[in-house]
C-alpha positions, 0 to 999 in steps of 0.5 A, a space after each residue: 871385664 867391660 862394662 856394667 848398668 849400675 844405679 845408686 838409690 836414694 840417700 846413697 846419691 849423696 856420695 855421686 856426681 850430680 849427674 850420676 844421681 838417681 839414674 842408671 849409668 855405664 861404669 867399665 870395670 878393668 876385670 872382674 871385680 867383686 861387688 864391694 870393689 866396684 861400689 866403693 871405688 865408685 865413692 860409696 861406703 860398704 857400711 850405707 848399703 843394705 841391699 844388691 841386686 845384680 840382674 834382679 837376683 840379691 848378692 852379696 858383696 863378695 859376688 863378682 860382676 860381669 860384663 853386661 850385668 845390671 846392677 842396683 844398689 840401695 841404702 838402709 831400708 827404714 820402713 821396708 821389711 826385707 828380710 825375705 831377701 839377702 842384705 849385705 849388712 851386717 847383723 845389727 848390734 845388739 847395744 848401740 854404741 858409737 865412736 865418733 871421729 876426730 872431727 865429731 867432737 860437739 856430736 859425741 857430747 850431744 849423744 853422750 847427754 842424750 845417754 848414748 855410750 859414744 867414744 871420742 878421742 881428738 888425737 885417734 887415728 882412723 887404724 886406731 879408731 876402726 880397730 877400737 870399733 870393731 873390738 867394742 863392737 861400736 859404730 863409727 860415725 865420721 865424715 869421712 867416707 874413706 874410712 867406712 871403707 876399711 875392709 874390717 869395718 863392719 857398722 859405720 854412717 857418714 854424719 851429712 848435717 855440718 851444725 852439731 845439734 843437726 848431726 845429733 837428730 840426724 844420727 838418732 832418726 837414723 838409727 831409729 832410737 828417740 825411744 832409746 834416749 836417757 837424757 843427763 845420764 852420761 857425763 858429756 865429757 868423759 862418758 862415764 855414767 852419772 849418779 844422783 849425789 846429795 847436796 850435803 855432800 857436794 855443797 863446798 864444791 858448788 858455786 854460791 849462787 848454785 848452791 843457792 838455787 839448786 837442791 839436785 846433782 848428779 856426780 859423774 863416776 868416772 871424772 867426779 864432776 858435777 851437774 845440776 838442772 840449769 837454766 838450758 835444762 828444758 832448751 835441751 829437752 826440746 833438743 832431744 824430742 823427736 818434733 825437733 827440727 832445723 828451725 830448733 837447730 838455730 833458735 837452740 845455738 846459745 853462745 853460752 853453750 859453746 865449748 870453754 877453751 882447754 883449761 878453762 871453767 865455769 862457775 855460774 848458775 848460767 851454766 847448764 850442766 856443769 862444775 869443772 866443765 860446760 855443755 856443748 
């Protein structure tokens, strides 16, 4: 076909060799390619772009390109409306809910306490994960730009952030939802939801200092654990403000927070959310 100008704006840059970011720059295509095929094999996912203009007109990703077009790429418009012109994305989803990769394990609790319907399995694989998404109608959150590629994934984001607690506020600023959160709804182990449960009924399974301290819990429906509000209640709260940034990232990693071993339990009223298990 030869060669086409193309130009990947913002964020989208993040997957580009440094001195392909923010500039336009020649790429030869061997024939003619469609849209979707170039933009990925040039490293970006399909599921970062929202719009495509070729030769300023908007296209979509089945549109084949060639020789001498020029063409731009941009990413998910926040504060843009632009309804009046023809996004590649798919329609939004009517419930948000994810499915977190193998890799996003502390980032699936962290949503999960925030109240986020989110899957994570440590043994899927990516067929696996794709599939279970695209039936449940989930987004995939990954670190891996090659999976979002799959050509029947439709709602996907490459998690930037490496510290789990940034991955979190960098997911929920993403998608728009510090509106959204409910807080300590969820167990962050199994994702089922959770309900208030008397002290009465649940005393001979508590810790004694626990039950000392503590006159509210919550037992999770699915996996029958227990929470209560420890001592890291209100380090967590601050987690999910809006006003949280990566200063709070640091100050809130307590060691006492880490995931246990497998096997492993702590009964104390050092905990903060758990009998059976610990938070992130």
């Amino acid at each position: 076909m030869g060669s086409i100008s193309i130009r990947f704006y913002a964020e989208l840059g993040d997957f580009l060799p440094v001195e392909r970011r923010g500039r336009e720059f020649e790429h030869v295509c061997p024939g003619r390619d469609s849209v979707k095929d170039v933009i990925e094999g040039l490293g970006v996912p399909h599921t970062e772009v929202d719009l495509v203009l070729v030769n300023g007109e908007p296209v979509g990703f089945d549109h084949h390109l060639s020789e001498g077009d020029r063409v731009s790429v941009y990413p998910v418009f926040e504060a843009l409306d632009i309804s009046a012109v023809k996004s590649v994305r798919s329609q939004p989803l009517r419930v948000v809910r994810f499915a977190a990769d193998v890799h996003l394990g502390r980032l699936a609790r962290y949503l999960r306490l925030a109240g986020f319907d989110t899957l994570y399995r440590n043994d899927w694989d990516d067929r696996e994960l794709a599939e279970t998404a695209v039936r449940e109608h989930r987004i995939i959150l990954t670190r891996d730009r090659g999976l979002l590629m799959r050509s029947i994934v439709t709602h996907g984001y490459v998690v930037r952030e490496t510290l789990p607690r940034a991955q979190l506020v960098e997911v929920l600023g993403r998608f728009d939802l510090w509106g959204l959160l409910r807080p300590f709804t969820r167990c962050s182990v199994c994702n089922d939801c959770v309900e208030p449960v008397t002290k009465a009924e649940i005393v001979s399974e508590l810790p004694a200092r626990t039950a000392r301290y503590y006159q509210e819990f919550w037992r999770c429906t699915g996996c029958g654990r227990l929470y209560w509000r420890g001592p890291h209640y209100r380090s967590l709260m601050k987690l999910f403000s809006p006003d949280a940034g990566p200063s709070d990232f640091r100050r809130l990693s307590d060691p006492r927070l880490t995931e246990l071993p497998p096997g492993e339990q702590r009964h104390s009223d050092e905990c903060e959310y758990s009998h059976g298990d610990d938070t992130p």
